[in-house]
C-alpha positions in Angstrom: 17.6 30.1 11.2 20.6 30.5 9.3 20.4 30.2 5.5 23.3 27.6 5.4 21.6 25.0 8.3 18.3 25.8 6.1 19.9 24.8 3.2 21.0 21.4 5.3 17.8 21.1 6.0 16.8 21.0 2.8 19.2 18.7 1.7 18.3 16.2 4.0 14.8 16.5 3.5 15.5 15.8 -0.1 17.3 12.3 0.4 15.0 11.1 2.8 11.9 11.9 0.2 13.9 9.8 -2.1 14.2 7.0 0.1 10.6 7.6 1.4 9.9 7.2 -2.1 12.4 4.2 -3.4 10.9 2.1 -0.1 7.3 2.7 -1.3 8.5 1.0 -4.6 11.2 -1.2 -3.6 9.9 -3.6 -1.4 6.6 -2.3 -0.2 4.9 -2.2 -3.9 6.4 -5.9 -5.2 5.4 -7.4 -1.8 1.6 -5.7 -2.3 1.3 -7.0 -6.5 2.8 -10.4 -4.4 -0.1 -10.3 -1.9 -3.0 -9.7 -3.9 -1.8 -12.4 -6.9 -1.3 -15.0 -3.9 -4.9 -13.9 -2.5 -6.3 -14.7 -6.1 -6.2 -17.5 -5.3 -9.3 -17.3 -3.2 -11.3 -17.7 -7.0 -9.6 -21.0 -7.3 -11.2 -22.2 -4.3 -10.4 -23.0 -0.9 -8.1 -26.3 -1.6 -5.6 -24.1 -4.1 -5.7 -21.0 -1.5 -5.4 -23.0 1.6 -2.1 -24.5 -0.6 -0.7 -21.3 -1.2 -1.0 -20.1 2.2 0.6 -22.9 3.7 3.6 -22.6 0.8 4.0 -19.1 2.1 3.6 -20.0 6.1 6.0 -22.5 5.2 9.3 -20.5 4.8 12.4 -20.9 6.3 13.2 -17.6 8.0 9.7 -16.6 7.4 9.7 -13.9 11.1 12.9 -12.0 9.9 12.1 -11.9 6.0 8.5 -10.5 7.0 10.2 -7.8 9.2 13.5 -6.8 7.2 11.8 -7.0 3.7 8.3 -6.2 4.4 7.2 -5.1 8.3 10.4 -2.7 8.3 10.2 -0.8 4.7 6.4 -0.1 5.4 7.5 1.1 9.0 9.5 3.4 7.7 7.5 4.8 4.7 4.5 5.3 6.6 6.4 7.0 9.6 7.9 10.0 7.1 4.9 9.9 5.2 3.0 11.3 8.1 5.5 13.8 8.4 4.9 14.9 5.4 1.0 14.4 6.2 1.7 17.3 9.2 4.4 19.4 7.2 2.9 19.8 4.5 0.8 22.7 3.3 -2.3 23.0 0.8 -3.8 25.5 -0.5 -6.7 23.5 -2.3 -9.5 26.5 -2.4 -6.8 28.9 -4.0 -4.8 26.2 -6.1 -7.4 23.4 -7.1 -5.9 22.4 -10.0 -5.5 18.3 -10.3 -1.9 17.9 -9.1 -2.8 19.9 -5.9 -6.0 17.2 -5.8 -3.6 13.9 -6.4 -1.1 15.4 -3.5 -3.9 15.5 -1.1 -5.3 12.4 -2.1 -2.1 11.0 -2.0 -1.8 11.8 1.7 -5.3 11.0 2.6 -5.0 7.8 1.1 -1.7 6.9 2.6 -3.2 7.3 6.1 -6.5 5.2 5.6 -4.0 3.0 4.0 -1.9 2.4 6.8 -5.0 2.0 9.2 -6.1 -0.7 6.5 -3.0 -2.3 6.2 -2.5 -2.2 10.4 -5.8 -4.0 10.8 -5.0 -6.4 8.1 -1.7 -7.6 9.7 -3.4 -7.6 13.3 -6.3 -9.6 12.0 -4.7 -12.1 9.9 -0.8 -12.6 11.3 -0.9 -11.2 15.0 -3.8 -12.5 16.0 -3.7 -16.0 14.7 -0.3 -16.1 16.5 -1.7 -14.6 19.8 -5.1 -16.9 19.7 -3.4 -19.6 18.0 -6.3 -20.1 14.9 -5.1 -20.8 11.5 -5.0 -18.3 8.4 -7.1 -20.2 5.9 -9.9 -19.8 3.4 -12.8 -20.6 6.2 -11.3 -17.9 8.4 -11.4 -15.3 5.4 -14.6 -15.7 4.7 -15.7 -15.4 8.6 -14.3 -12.2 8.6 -15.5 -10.9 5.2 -19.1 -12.0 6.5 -18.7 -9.2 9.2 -20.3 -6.0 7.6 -18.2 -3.3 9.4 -15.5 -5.4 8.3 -16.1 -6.1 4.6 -17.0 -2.1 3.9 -13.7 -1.3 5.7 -11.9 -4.1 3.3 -13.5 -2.0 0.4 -12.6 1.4 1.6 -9.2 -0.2 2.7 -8.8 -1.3 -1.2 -9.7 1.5 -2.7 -6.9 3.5 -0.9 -4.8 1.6 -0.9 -4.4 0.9 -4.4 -4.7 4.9 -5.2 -1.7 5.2 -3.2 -0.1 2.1 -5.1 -0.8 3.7 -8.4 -0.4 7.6 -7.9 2.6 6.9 -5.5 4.2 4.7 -8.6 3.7 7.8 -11.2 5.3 10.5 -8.3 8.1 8.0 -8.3 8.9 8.1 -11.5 8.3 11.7 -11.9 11.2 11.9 -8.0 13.4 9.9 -10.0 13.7 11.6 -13.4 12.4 7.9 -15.1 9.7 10.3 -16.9 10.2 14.1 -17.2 7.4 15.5 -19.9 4.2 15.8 -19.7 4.0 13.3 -22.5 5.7 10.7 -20.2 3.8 11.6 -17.5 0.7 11.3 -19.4 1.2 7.9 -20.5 3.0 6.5 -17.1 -0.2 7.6 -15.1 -2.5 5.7 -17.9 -0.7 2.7 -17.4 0.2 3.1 -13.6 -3.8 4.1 -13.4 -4.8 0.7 -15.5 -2.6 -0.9 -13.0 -4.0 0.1 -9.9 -7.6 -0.4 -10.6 -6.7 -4.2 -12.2 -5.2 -5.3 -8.9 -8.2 -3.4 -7.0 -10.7 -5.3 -9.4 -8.8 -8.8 -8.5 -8.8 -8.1 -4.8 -12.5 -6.8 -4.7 -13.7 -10.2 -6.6 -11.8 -12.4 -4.2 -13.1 -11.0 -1.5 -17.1 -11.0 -2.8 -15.9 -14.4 -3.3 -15.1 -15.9 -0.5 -17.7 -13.8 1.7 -20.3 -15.9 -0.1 
């Protein structure tokens, strides 16, 4: 390979890790901090989350916003992200030094996350459409009262929001929003703080409503 088509190569590769990483922020992170305030709602009890659900499911345009804004962005952030997943090389025995660790994290969590979040929309949108049930809080808390699928929820969580909070601080680092270490330091605090608050709140509803 020619240095010049190499150098194209490169060049490309570099845009579309800025996109991979702009879509991960913008939409796919405000739609997740969206979902998991709106299933909150679960501690209120069933009334005020049954309300919110049916405020959401009651939309105009409510098919194409979920696949431009939401269905499409994740598409396309999970699809180059396994790219990365099988391009990418690690040398963890002979470089195990903590950015190494949160790469591979980062990659290991964005594919159990994408299994999670797969199953989620299967279980609670796809389905409901294909079998014709409703999404409410009784139908939450039959689900959550399946073992295999409440410890797959948790494991689902926890990745998910590592990748939500590490993939936040890599952004800003892709950017240039925070250059020093200093910066860095404090952005992963906060992003960090972040991460497990939203994890805590989706955790609790779901003990919740399980019962």
């Amino acid at each position: 390979m020619s240095e010049s088509v190499a150098e194209k190569i490169d060049v490309k590769h570099f845009y579309l890790r800025r996109i991979h990483s702009l879509l991960g922020v913008f939409p796919v992170s405000i739609f997740l901090v969206e979902h998991m305030i709106a299933n909150a709602f679960i501690l209120k009890g069933p009334e005020a989350y049954n309300g919110v659900i049916n405020l959401l499911r009651s939309l105009p345009y409510l098919i194409p916003i979920e696949i431009t804004f939401i269905g499409l962005p994740i598409f396309l952030h999970a699809v180059y992200g396994i790219y990365i997943c099988y391009t990418s090389s690690l040398n963890l025995k002979s470089y195990g030094y903590a950015k190494n660790w949160f790469y591979f994290l980062q990659r290991v969590s964005g594919l159990i996350a994408l299994a999670f979040i797969a199953y989620h929309i299967w279980d609670f949108r796809i389905a409901s459409e294909v079998f014709h049930f409703e999404v409410n809080y009784e139908a939450v808390r039959r689900s959550m009262r399946v073992p295999w699928i409440f410890s797959f929820y948790v494991v689902g969580l926890v990745a998910t929001m590592f990748h939500f909070a590490n993939g936040l601080w890599l952004f800003c680092i892709t950017w240039g929003i925070t250059i020093g270490k200093k910066s860095q330091r404090i952005s992963g605090i906060i992003f960090s703080v972040i991460g497990f608050a939203l994890f805590a709140m989706a955790l609790q509803s779901i003990i919740v409503v399980r019962g």
